[in-house]
Gaussian input, Z-matrix of N, CA and C with variables (Angstrom, degrees):
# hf/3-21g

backbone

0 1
 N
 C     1     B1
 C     2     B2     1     A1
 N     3     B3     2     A2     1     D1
 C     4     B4     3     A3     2     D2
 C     5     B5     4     A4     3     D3
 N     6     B6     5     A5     4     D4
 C     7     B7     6     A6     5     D5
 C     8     B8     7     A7     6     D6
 N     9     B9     8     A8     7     D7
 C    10    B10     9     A9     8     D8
 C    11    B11    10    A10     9     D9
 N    12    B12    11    A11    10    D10
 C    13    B13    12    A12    11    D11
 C    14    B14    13    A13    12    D12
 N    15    B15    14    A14    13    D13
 C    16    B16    15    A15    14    D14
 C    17    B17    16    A16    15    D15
 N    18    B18    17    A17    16    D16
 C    19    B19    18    A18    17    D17
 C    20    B20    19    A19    18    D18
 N    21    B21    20    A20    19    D19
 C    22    B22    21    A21    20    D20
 C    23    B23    22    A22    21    D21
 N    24    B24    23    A23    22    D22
 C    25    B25    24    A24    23    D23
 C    26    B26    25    A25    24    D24
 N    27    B27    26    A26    25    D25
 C    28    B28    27    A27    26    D26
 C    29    B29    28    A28    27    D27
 N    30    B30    29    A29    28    D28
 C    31    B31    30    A30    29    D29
 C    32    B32    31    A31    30    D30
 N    33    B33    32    A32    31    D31
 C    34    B34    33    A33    32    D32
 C    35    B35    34    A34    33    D33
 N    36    B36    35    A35    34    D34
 C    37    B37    36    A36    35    D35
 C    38    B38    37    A37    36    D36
 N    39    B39    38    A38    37    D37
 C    40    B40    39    A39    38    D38
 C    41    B41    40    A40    39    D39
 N    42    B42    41    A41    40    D40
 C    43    B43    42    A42    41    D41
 C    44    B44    43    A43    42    D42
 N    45    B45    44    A44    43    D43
 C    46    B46    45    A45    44    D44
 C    47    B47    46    A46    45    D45
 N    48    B48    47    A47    46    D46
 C    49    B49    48    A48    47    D47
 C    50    B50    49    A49    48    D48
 N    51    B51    50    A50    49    D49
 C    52    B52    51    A51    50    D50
 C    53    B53    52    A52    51    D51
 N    54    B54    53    A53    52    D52
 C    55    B55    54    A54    53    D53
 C    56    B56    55    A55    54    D54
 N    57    B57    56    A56    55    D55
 C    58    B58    57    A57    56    D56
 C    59    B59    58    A58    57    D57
 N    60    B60    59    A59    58    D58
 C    61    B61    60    A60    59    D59
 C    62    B62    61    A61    60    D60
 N    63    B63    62    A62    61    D61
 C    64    B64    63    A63    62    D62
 C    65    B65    64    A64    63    D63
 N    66    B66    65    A65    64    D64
 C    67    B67    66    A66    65    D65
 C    68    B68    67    A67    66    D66
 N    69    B69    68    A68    67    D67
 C    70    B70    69    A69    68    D68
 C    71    B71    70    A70    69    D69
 N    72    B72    71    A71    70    D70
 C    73    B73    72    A72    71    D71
 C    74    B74    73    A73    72    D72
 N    75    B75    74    A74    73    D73
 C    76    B76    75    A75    74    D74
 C    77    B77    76    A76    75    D75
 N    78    B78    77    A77    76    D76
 C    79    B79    78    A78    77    D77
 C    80    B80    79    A79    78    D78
 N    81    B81    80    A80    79    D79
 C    82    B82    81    A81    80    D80
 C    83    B83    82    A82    81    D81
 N    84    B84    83    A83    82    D82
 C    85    B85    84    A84    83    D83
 C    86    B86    85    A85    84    D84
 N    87    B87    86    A86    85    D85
 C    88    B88    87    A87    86    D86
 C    89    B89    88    A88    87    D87
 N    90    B90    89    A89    88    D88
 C    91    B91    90    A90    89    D89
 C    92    B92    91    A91    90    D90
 N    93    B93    92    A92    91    D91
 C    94    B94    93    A93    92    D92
 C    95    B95    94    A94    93    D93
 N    96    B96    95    A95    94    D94
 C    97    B97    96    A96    95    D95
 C    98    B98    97    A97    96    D96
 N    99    B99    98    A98    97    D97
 C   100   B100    99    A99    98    D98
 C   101   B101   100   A100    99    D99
 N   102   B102   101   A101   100   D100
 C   103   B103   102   A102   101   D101
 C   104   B104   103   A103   102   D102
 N   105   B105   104   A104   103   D103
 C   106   B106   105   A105   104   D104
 C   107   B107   106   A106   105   D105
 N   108   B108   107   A107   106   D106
 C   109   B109   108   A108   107   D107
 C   110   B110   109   A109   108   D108
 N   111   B111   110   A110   109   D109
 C   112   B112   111   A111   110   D110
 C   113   B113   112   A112   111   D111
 N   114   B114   113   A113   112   D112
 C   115   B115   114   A114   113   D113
 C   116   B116   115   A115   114   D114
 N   117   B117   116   A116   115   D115
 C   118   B118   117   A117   116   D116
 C   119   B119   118   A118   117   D117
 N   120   B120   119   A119   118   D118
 C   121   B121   120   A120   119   D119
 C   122   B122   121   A121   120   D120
 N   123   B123   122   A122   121   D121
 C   124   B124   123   A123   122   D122
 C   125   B125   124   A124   123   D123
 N   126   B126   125   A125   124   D124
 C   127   B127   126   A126   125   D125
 C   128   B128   127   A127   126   D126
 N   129   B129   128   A128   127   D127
 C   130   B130   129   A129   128   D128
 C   131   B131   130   A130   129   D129
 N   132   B132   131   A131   130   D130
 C   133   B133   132   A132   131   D131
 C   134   B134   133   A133   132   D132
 N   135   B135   134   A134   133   D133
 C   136   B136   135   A135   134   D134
 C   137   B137   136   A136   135   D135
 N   138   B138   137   A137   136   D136
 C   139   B139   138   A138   137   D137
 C   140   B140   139   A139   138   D138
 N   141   B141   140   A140   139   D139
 C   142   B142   141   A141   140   D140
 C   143   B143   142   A142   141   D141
 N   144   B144   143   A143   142   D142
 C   145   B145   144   A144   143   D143
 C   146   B146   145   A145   144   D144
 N   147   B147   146   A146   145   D145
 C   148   B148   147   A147   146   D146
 C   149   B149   148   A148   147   D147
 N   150   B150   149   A149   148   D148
 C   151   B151   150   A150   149   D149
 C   152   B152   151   A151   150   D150
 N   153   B153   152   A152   151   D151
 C   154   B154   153   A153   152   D152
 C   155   B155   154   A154   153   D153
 N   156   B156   155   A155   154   D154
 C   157   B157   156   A156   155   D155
 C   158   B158   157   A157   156   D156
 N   159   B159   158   A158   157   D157
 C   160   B160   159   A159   158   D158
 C   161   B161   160   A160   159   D159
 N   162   B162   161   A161   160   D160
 C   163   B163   162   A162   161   D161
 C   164   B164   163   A163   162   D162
 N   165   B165   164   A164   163   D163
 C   166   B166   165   A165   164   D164
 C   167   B167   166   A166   165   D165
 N   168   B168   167   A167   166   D166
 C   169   B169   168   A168   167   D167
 C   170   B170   169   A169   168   D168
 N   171   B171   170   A170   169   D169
 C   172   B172   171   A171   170   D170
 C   173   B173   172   A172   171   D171
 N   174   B174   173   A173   172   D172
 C   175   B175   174   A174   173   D173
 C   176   B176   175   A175   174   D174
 N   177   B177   176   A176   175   D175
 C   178   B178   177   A177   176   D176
 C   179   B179   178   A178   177   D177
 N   180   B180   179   A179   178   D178
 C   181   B181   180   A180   179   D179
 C   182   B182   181   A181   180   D180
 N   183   B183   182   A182   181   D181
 C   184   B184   183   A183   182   D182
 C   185   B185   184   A184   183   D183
 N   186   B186   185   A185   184   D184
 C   187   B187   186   A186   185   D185
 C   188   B188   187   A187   186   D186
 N   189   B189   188   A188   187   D187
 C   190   B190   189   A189   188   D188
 C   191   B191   190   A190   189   D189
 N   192   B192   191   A191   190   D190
 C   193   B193   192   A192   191   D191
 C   194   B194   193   A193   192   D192
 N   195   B195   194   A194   193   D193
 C   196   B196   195   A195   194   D194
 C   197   B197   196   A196   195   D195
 N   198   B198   197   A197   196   D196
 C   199   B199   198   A198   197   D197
 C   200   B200   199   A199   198   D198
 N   201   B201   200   A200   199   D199
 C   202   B202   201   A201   200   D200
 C   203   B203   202   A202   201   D201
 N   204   B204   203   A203   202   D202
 C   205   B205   204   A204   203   D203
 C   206   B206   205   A205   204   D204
 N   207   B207   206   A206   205   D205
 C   208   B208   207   A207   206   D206
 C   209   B209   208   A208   207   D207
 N   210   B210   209   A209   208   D208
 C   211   B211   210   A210   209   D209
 C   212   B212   211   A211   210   D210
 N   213   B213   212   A212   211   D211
 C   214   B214   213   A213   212   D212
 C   215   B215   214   A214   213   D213
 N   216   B216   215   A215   214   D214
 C   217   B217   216   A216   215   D215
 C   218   B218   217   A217   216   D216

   B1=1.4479
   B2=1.5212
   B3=1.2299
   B4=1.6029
   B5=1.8741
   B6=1.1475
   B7=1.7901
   B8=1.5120
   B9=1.6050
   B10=1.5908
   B11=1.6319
   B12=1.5716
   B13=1.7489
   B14=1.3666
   B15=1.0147
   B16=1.2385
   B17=1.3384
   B18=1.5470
   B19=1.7372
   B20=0.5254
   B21=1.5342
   B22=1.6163
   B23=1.6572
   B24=1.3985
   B25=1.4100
   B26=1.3582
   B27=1.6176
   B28=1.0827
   B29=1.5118
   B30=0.8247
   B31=1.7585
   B32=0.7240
   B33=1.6230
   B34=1.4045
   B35=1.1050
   B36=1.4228
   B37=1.5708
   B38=1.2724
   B39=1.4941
   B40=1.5833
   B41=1.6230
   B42=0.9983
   B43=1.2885
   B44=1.5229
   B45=1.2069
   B46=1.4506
   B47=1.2860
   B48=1.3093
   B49=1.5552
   B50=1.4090
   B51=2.0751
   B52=1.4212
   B53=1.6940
   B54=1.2949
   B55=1.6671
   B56=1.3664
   B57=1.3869
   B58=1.3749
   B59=1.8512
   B60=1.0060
   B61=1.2188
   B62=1.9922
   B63=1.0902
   B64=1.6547
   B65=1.7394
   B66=1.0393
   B67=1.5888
   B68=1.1625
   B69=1.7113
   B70=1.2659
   B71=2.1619
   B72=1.3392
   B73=1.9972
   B74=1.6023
   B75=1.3949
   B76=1.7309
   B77=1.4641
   B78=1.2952
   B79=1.5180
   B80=1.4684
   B81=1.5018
   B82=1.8053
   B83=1.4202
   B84=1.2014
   B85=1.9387
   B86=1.6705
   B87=0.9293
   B88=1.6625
   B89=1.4963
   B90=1.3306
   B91=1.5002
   B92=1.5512
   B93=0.6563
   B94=2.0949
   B95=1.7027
   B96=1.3589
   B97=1.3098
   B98=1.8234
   B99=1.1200
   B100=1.4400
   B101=1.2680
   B102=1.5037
   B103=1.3500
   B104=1.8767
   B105=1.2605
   B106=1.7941
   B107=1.5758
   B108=1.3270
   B109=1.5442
   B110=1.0511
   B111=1.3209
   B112=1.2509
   B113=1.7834
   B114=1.0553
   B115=1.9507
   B116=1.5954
   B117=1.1825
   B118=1.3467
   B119=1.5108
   B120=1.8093
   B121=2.0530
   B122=1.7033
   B123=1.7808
   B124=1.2068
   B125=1.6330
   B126=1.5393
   B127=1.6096
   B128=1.3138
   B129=1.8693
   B130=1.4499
   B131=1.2645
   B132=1.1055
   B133=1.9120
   B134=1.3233
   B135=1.2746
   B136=1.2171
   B137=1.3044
   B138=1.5764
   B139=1.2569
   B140=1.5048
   B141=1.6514
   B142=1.3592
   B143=1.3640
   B144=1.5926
   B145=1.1157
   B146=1.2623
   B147=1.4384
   B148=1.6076
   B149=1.2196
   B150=1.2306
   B151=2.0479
   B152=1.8319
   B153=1.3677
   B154=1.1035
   B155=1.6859
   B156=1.1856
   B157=1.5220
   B158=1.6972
   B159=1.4878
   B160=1.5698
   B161=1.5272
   B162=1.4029
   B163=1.3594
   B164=1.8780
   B165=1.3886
   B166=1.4996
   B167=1.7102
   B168=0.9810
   B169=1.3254
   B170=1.3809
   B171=1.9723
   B172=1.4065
   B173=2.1209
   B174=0.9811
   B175=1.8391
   B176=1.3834
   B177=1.3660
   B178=1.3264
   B179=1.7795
   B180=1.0589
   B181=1.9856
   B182=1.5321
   B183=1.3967
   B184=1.5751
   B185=1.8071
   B186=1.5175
   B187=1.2469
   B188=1.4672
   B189=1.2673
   B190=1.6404
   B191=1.5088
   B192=1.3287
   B193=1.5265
   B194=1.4693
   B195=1.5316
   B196=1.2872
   B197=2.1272
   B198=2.0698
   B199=1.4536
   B200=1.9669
   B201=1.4286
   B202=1.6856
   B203=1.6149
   B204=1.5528
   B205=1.2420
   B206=1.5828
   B207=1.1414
   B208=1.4748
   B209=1.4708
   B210=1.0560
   B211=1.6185
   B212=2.1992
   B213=0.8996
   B214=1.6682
   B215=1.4513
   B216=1.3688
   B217=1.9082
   B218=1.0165
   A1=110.20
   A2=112.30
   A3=119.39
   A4=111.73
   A5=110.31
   A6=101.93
   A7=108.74
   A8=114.68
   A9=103.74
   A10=103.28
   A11=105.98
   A12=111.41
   A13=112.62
   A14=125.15
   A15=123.78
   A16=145.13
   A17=142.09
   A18=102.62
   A19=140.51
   A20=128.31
   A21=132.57
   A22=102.68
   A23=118.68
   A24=116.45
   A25=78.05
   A26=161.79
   A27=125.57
   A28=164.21
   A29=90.16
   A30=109.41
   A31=115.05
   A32=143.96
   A33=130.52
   A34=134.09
   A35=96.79
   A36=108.78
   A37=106.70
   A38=117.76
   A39=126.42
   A40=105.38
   A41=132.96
   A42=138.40
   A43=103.45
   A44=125.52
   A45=165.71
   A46=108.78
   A47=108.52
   A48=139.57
   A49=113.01
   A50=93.27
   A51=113.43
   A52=103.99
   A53=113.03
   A54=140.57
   A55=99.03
   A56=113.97
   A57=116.08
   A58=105.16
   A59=118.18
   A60=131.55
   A61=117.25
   A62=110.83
   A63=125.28
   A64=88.26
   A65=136.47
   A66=128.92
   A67=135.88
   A68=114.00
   A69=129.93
   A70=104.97
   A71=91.47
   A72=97.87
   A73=107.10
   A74=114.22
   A75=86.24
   A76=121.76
   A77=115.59
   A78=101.82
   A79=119.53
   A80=100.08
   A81=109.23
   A82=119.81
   A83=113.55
   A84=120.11
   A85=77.06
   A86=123.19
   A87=99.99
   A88=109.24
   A89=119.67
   A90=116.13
   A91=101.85
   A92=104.11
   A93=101.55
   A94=114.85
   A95=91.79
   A96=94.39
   A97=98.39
   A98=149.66
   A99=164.65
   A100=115.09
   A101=98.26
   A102=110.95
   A103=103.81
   A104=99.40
   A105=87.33
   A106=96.96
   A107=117.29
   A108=115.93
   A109=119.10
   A110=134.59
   A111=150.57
   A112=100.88
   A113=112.01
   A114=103.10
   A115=114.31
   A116=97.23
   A117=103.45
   A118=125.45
   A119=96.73
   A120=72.99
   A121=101.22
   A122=104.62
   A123=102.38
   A124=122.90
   A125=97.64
   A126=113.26
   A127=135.71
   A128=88.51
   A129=108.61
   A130=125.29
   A131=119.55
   A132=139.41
   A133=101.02
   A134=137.35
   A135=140.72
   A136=136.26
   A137=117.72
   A138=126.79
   A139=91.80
   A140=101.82
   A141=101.90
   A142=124.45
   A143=149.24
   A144=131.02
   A145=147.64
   A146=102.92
   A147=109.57
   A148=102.69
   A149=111.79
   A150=115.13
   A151=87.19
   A152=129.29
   A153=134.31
   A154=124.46
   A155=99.27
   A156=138.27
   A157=91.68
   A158=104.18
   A159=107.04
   A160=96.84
   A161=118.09
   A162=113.98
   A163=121.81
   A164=98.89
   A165=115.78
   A166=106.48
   A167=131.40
   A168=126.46
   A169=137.06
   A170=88.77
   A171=91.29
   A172=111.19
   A173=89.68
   A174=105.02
   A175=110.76
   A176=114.05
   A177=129.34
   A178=104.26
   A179=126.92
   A180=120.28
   A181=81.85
   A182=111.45
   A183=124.73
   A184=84.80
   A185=125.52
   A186=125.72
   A187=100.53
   A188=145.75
   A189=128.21
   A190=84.61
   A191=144.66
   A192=134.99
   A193=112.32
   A194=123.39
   A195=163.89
   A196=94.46
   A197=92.66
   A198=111.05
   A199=101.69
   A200=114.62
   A201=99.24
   A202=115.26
   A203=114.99
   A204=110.20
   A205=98.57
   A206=137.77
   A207=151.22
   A208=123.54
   A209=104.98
   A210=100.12
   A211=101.85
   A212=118.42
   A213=132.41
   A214=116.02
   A215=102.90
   A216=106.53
   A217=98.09
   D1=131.76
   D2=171.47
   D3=-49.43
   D4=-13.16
   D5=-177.02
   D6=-100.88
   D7=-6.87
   D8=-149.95
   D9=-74.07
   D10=-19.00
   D11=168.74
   D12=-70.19
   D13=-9.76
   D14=170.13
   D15=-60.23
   D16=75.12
   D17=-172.10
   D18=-31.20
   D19=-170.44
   D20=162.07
   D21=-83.77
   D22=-27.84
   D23=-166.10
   D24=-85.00
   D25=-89.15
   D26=178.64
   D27=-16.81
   D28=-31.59
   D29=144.83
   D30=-70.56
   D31=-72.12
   D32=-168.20
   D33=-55.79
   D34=-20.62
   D35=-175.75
   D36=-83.72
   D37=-29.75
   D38=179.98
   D39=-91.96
   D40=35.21
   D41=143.63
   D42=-155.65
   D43=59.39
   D44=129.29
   D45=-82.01
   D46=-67.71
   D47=178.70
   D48=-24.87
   D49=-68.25
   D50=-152.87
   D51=-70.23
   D52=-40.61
   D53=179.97
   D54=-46.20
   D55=-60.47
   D56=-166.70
   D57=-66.87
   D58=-68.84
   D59=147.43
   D60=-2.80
   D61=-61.28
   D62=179.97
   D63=-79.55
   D64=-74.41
   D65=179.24
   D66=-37.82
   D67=-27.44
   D68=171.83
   D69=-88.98
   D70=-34.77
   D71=178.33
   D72=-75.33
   D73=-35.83
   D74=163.36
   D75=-103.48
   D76=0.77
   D77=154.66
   D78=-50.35
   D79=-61.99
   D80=162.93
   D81=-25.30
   D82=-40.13
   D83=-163.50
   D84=-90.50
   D85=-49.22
   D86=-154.86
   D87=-76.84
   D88=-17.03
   D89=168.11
   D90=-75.76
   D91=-46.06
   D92=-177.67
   D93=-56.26
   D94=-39.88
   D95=-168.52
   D96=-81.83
   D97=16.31
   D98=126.86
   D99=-59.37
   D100=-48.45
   D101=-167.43
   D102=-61.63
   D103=-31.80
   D104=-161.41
   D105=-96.61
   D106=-29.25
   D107=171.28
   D108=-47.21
   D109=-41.68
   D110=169.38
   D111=-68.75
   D112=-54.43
   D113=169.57
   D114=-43.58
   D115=-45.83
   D116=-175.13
   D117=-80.17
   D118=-22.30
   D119=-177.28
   D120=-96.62
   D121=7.64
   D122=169.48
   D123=-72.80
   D124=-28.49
   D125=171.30
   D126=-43.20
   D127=-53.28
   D128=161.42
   D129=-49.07
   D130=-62.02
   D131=-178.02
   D132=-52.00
   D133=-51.72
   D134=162.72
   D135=-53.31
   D136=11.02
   D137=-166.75
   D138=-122.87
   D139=117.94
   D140=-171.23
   D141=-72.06
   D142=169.54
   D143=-139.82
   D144=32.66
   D145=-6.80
   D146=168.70
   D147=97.79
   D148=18.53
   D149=-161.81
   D150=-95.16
   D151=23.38
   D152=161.63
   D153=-83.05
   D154=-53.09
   D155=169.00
   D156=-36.85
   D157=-66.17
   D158=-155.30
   D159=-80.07
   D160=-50.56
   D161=165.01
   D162=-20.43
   D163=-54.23
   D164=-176.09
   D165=-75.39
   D166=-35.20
   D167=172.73
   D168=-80.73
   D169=-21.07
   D170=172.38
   D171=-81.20
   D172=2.58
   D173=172.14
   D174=-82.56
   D175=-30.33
   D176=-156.52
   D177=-98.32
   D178=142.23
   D179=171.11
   D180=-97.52
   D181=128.46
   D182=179.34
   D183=-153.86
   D184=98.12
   D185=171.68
   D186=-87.24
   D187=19.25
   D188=157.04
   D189=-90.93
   D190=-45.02
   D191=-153.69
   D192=-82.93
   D193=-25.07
   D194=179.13
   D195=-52.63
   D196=-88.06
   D197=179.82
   D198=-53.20
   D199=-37.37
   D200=175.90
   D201=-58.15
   D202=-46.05
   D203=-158.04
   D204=-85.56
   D205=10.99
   D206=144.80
   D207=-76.34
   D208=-32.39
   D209=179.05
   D210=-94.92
   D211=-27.12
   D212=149.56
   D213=-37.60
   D214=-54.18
   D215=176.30
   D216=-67.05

């Protein structure tokens, strides 16, 4: 087996490692993942006439916005 050279104080330290490693990678995701939400509802707002809004909903299943834009036609 690839570990049997291994210590035990080697190991621990290498899933010390990995822990620290996974704690610091989704901190990362969770700032990003803010990060683009915020890109994005800035996207929206920025779409002139509001054709953002509809853009975004037509992505979205919203059946009150659905039955409105049906009773409109």
């Amino acid at each position: 087996m690839a570990f049997e050279n291994l210590s035990f104080n080697s190991i621990s330290s290498l899933l010390e490692t990995l822990q620290q490693r996974i704690i610091e990678t989704d901190a990362k995701n969770e700032e990003l993942e803010e990060e683009i939400s915020e890109l994005e509802q800035q996207r929206i707002l920025n779409v002139p006439n509001n054709q953002g809004m509809n853009e975004y909903s037509s992505c979205v299943s919203w059946p009150h916005l659905t039955a409105e834009r049906e009773r409109a036609d």
